[in-house]
C-alpha positions as CSV (number, residue, x, y, z in Angstrom):
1,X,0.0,0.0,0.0
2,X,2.5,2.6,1.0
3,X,4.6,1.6,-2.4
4,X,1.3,2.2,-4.2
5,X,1.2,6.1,-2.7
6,X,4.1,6.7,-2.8
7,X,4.8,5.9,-6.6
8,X,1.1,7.7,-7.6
9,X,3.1,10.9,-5.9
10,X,5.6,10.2,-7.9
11,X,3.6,10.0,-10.9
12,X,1.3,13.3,-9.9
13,X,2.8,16.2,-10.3
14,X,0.8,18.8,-11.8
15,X,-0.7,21.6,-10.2
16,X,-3.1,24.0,-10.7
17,X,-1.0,26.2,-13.0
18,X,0.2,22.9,-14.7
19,X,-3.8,22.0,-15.6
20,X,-4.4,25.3,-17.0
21,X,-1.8,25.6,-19.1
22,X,-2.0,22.0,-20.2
23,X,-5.8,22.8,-21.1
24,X,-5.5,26.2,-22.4
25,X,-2.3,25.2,-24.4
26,X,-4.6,21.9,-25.6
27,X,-7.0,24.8,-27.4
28,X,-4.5,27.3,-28.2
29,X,-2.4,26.1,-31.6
30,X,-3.5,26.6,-35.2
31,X,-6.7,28.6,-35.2
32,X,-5.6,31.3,-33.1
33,X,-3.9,33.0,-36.0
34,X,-7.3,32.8,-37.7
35,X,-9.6,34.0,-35.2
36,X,-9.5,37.7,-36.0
37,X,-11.2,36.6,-39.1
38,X,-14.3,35.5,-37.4
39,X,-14.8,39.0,-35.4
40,X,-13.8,40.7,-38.9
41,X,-16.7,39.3,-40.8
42,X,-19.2,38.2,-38.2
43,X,-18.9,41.3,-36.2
44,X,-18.1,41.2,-31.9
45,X,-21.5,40.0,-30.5
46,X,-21.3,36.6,-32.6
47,X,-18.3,35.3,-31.7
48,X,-18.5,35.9,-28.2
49,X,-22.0,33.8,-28.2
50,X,-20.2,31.6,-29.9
51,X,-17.3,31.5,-28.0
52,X,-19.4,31.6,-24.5
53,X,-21.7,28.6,-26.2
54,X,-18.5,26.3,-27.1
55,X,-16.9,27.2,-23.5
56,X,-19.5,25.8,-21.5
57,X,-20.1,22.9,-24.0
58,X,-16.1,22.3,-23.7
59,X,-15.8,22.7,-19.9
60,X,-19.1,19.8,-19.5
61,X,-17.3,17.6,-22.0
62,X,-14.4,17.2,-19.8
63,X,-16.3,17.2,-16.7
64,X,-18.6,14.1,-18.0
65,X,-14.8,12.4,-19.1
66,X,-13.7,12.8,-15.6
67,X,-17.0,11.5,-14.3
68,X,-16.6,8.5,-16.8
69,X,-13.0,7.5,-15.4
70,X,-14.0,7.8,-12.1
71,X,-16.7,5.2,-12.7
72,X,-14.5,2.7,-13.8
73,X,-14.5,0.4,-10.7
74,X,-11.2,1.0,-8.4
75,X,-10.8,4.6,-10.0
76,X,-12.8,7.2,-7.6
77,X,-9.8,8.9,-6.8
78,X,-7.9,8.8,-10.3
79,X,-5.8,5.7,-8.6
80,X,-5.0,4.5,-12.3
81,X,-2.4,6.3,-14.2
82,X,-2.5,4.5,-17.8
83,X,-6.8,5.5,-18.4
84,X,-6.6,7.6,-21.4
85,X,-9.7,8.7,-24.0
86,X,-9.9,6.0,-26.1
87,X,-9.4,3.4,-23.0
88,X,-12.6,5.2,-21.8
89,X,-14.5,3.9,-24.3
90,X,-12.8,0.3,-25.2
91,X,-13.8,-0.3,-21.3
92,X,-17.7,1.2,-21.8
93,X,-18.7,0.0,-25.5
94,X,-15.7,-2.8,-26.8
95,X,-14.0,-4.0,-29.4
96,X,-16.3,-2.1,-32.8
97,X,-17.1,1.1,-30.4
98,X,-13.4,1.5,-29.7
99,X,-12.2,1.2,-33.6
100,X,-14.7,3.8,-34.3
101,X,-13.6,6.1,-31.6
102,X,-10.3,5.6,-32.1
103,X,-10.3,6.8,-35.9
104,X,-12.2,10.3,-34.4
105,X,-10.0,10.6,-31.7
106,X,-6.7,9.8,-34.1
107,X,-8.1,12.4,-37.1
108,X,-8.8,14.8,-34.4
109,X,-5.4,14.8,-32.6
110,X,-3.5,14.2,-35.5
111,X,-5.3,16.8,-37.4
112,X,-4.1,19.2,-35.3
113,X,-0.5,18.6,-35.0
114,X,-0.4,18.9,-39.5
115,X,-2.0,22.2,-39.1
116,X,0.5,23.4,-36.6
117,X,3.4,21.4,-38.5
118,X,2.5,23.6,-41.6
119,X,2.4,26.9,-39.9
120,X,5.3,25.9,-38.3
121,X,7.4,25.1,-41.2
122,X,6.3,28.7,-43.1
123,X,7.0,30.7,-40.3
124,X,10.3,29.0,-40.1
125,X,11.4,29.5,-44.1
126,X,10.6,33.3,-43.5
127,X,12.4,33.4,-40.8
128,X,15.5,32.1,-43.0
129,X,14.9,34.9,-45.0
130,X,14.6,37.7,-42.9
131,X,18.3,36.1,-41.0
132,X,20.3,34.4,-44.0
133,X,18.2,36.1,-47.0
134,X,17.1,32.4,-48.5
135,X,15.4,29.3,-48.2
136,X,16.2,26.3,-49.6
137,X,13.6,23.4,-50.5
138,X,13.5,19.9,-52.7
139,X,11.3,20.2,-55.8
140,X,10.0,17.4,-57.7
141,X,10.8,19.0,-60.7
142,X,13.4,21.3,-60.2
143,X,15.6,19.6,-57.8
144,X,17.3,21.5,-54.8
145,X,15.8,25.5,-54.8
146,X,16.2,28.2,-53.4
147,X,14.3,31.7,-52.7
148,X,14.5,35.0,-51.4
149,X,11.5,36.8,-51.1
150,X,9.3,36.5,-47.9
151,X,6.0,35.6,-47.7
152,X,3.1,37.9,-47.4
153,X,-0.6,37.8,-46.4
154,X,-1.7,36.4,-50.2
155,X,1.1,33.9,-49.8
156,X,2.2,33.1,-46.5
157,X,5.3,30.8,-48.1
158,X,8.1,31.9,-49.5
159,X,8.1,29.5,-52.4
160,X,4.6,31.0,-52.8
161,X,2.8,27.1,-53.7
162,X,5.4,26.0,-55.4
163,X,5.0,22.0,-54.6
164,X,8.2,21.0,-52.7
165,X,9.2,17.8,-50.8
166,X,11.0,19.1,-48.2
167,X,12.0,22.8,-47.0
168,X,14.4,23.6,-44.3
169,X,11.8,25.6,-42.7
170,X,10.4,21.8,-42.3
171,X,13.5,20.6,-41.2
172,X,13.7,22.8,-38.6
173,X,10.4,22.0,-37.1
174,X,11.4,18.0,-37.2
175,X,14.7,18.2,-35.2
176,X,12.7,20.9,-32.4
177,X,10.6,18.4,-32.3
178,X,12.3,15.7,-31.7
179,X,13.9,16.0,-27.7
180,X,10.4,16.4,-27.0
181,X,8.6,13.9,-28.8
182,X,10.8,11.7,-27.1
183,X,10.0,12.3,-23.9
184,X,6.9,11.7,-21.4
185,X,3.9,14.2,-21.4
186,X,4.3,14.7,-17.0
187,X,8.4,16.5,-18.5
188,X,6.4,18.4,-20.5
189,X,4.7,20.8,-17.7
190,X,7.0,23.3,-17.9
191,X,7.3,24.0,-21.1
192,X,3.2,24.1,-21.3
193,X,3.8,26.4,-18.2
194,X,6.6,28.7,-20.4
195,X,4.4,28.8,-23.4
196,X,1.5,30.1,-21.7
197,X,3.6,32.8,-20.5
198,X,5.3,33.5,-23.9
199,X,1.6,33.1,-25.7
200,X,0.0,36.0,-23.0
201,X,3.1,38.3,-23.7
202,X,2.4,38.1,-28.0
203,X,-0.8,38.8,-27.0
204,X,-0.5,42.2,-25.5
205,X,2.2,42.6,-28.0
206,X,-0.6,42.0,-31.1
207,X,-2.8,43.9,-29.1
208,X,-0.7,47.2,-29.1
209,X,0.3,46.8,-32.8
210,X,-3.6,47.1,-33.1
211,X,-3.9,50.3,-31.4
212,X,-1.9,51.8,-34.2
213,X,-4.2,51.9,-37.1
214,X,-7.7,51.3,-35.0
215,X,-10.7,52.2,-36.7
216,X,-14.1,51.2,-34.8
217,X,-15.7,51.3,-38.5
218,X,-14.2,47.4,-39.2
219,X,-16.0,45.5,-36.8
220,X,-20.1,45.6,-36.7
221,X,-22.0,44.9,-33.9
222,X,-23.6,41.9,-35.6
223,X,-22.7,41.1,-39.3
224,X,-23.8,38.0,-41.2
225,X,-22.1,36.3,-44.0
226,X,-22.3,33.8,-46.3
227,X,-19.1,33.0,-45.0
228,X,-20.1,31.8,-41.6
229,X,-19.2,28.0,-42.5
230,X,-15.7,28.8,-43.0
231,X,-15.6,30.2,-39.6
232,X,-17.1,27.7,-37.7
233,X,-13.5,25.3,-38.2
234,X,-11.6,27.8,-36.1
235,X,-14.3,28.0,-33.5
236,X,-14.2,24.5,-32.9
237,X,-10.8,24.5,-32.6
238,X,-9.8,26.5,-30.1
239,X,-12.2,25.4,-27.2
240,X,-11.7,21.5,-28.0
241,X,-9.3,20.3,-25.0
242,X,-12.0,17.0,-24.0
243,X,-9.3,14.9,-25.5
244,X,-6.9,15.9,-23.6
245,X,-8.5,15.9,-20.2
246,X,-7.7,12.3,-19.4
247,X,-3.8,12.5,-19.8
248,X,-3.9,15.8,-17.6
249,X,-6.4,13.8,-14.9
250,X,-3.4,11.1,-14.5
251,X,-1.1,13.2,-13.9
252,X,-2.4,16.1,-11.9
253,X,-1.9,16.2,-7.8
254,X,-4.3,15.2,-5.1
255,X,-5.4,18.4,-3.7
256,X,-5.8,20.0,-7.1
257,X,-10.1,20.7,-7.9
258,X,-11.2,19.7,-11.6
259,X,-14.1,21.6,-11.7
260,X,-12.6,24.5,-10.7
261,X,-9.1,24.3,-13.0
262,X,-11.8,23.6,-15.9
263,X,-14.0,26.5,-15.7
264,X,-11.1,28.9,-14.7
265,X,-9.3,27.6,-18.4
266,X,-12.7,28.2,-20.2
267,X,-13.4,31.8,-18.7
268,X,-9.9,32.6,-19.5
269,X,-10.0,31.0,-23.1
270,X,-13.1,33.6,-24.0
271,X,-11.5,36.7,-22.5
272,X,-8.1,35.4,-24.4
273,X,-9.6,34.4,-27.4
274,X,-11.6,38.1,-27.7
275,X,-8.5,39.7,-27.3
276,X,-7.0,38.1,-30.0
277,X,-10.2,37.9,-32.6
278,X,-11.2,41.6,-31.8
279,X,-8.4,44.1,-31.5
280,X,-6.3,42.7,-34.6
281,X,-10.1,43.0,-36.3
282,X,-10.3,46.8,-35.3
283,X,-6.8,47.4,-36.3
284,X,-6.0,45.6,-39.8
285,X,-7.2,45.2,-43.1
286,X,-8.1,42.0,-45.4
287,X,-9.2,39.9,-42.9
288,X,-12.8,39.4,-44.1
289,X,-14.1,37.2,-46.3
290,X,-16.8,37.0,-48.0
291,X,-17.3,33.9,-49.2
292,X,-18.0,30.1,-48.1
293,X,-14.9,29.2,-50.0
294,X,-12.4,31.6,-49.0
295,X,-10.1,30.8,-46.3
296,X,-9.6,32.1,-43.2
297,X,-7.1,35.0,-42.9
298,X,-3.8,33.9,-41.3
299,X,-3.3,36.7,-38.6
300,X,0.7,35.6,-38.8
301,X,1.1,36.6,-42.2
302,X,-0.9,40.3,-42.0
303,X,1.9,40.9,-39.4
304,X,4.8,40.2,-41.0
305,X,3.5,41.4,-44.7
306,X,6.3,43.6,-46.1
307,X,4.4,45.4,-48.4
308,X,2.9,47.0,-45.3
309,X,4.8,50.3,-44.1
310,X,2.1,51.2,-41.0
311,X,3.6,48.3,-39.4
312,X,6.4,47.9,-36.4
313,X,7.4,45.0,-39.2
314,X,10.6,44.0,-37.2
315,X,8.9,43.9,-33.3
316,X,6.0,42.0,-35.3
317,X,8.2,39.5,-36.5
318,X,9.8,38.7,-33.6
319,X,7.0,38.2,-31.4
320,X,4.9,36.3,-34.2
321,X,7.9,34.0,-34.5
322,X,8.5,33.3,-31.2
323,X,4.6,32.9,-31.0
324,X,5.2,29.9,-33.4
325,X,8.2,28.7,-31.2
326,X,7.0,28.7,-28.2
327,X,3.0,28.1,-28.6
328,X,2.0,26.2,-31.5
329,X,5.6,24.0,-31.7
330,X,5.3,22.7,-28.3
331,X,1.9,21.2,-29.2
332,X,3.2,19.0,-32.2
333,X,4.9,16.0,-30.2
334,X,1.6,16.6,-27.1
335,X,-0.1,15.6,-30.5
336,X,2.4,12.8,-31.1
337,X,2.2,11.5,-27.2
338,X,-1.5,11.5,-26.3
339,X,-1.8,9.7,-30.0
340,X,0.3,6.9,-29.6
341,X,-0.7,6.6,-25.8
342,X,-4.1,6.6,-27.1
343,X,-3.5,3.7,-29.2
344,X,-0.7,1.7,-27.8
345,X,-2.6,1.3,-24.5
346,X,-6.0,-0.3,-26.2
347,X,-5.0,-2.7,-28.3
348,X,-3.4,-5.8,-26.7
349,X,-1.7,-6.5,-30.1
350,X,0.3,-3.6,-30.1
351,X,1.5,-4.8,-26.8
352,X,2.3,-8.3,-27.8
353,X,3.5,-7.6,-31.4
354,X,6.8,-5.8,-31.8
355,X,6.3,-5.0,-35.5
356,X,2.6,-4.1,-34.7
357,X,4.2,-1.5,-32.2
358,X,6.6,0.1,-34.8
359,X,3.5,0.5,-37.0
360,X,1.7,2.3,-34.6
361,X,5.0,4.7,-33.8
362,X,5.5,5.4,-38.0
363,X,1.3,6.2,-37.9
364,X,1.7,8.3,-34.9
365,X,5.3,10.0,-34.9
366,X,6.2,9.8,-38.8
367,X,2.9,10.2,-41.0
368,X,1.8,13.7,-39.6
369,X,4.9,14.5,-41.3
370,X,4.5,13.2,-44.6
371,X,0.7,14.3,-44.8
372,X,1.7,17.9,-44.4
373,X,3.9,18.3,-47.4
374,X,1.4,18.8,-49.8
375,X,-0.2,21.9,-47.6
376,X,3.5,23.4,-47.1
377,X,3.7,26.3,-49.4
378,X,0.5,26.9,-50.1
379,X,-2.8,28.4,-48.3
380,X,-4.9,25.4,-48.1
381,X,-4.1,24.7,-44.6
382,X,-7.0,27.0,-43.7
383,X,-9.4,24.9,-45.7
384,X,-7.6,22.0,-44.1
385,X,-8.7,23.0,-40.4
386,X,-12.5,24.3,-40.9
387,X,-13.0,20.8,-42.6
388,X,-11.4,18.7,-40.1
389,X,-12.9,20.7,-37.0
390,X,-16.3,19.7,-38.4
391,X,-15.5,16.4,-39.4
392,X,-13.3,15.0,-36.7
393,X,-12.6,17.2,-34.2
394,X,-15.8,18.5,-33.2
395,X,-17.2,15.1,-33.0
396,X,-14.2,13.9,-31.1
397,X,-14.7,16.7,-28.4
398,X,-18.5,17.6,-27.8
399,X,-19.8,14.7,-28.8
400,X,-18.5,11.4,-27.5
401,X,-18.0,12.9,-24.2
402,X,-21.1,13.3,-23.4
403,X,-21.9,9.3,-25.5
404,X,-19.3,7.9,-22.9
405,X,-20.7,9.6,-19.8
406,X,-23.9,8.4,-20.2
407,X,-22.8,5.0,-20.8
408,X,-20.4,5.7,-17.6
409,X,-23.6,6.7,-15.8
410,X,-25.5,3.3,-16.6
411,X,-22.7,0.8,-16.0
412,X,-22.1,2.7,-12.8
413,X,-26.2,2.0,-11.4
414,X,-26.1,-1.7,-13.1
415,X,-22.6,-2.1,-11.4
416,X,-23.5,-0.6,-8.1
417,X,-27.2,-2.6,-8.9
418,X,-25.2,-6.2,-8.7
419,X,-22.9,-5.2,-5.7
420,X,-26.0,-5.2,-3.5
421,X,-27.5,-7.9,-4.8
């Protein structure tokens, strides 16, 4: 018994601070760049429904997860430290139920981490440009190549769509990634921690830069466009963290309240998230659209745009590149762990197979990879998320939960039912 304690404090260590960072850095990746977009064409009282809406959905979707692990018999106190999402529902609904989930839950995570490999990789080649004056990038057809010119907010890639195989920008990305891809989610708390700092400092930095060219007269009170499809992706995306909530449940301490780290992460994700949507909307241009098939406008590249002399270009650049560092890079391997953790921890053959078990470690650590090339230099990465969030990750996130809790909540009366009996 005292082993048993004294290895589950060993195993949790994450505190209050820890949790919200681990949830709010779960929701903050991709979409935030795209956010202004939805207060720039839907006006300010929208999004914050919206935003409000999706909080409270998101904060009782991990709330019924939590509820579900702590029906699984000999778990009322999180005693188990290997009960992830998908082992949620292998345990309530077997073998076909748990395939099914499994293919949300990997599109969903997985999903993610290509957006953020993609936005990664461009900010990356600019970056080259702005320090060494070139990038350099494998084409199909042309071989080894090289640019100079940065991208812009048309074309956030310098090689402006030319399809590549590789650019160093890419590179770059894969060997960051690698020190912590290779380690466990519980040494990944302070970095979480760090980039929640560095992602509250951009913002006031984004927020001043806004201040510059404000004009009330770009935001509407309510606005309504034929774009409001597009916009939903984004949405979705930035308050989906259900996922995630098991793998921060193992680790976290004792003494540490879930309901009250959850709702403190949500309320802080709204005000966070209005920051971010509303005063770049009020302070640049082109970031409405107008129609169901534009894309989103990448926040990132109206920053850093060149052509445009209002701008503090140089202070922008830094602080959107270290947004990319610190923020959105971080999540790529969380995306690689809770995936393969996901997976490896279901499926007895994975356990029992060795080649099954390298499979799973190319599908989760190697193919995000390859999937992204062909979203690399071009815009489609926008597309790529409002499609996803709808197909994958808003099921994934606001719906199962609450499928798997009330499942939870019957096993737990016929379970309770039989003890007394």
């Amino acid at each position: 018994m005292g082993n048993t304690v004294k290895r589950l404090q060993d195993l949790k260590t994450v505190g209050l601070m820890g949790g919200i960072c681990l949830l709010f850095n779960a929701m903050t990746g991709p979409a935030i760049p795209y956010t202004a977009s939805i207060f720039a064409t839907l006006g300010f009282v929208i999004p914050f429904l919206l935003f409000s809406i999706f909080a409270v959905i998101s904060a009782f979707s991990v709330l019924f997860i939590i509820e579900a692990m702590q029906a699984i018999p000999g778990n009322k106190y999180f005693q188990g430290t290997n009960i992830e999402f998908a082992t949620l529902v292998n345990f309530y609904f077997g073998p076909t139920g748990h395939a099914i989930a499994q293919l949300f839950l990997y599109g969903a995570i997985q999903s993610q981490a290509l957006q953020s490999i993609v936005l990664c990789a461009q900010s990356f080649d600019n970056m080259l440009v702005d320090i060494f004056r070139k990038t350099c990038g494998l084409s199909l057809k042309s071989g080894f190549v090289c640019v100079d010119t940065l991208g812009d907010a048309i074309s956030p890639s310098p090689f402006n769509g030319a399809p590549l195989v590789f650019s160093i920008g890419l590179l770059i990305v894969l060997v960051l990634c690698i020190p912590l891809a290779a380690s466990k989610l519980d040494d990944n708390i302070s970095v979480q921690i760090v980039a929640f700092c560095v992602t509250m400092l951009v913002v006031t930095e984004w927020s001043i830069e806004s201040l510059f060219d404000f004009s009330k007269s770009r935001v509407q009170p309510l606005a309504f466009s034929p774009a409001f499809g597009v916009l939903i992706g984004p949405i979705i995306l930035n308050f989906a963290c259900a996922v995630w909530a098991p793998s921060w449940v193992n680790l976290k301490k004792k003494n540490i309240n879930t309901q009250r780290t959850v709702w403190m992460t949500m309320a802080m994700a709204v005000a966070i998230f209005g920051v971010i949507g509303l005063f770049p909307a009020l302070g640049f241009d082109n970031l409405r659209i107008f129609k169901l098939t534009d894309s989103p406008a990448n926040l990132v590249s109206i920053l850093t745009d060149p052509t445009n002399t209002k701008l503090h270009l140089a202070l922008n650049k830094v602080f959107c590149y270290v947004f990319v560092v610190s923020t959105i890079l971080p999540s790529i391997p969380m995306c690689f762990i809770v995936s393969e953790s996901n997976v490896s921890q279901n499926f007895e053959i994975v356990k029992q197979n060795t080649l099954v078990r390298y499979a799973v470690m190319f599908i989760c650590y190697a193919l995000p990879w390859i999937l992204s090339v062909p979203m690399l230099t071009n815009t489609s990465v926008g597309s790529f998320m409002n499609f996803t969030s709808i197909l994958l990750t808003g099921p994934a996130n606001f719906i199962l939960p609450f499928i798997i809790y009330l499942r939870a909540a019957e096993f737990r009366k016929e379970y309770n039912k039989n003890r007394c009996t």
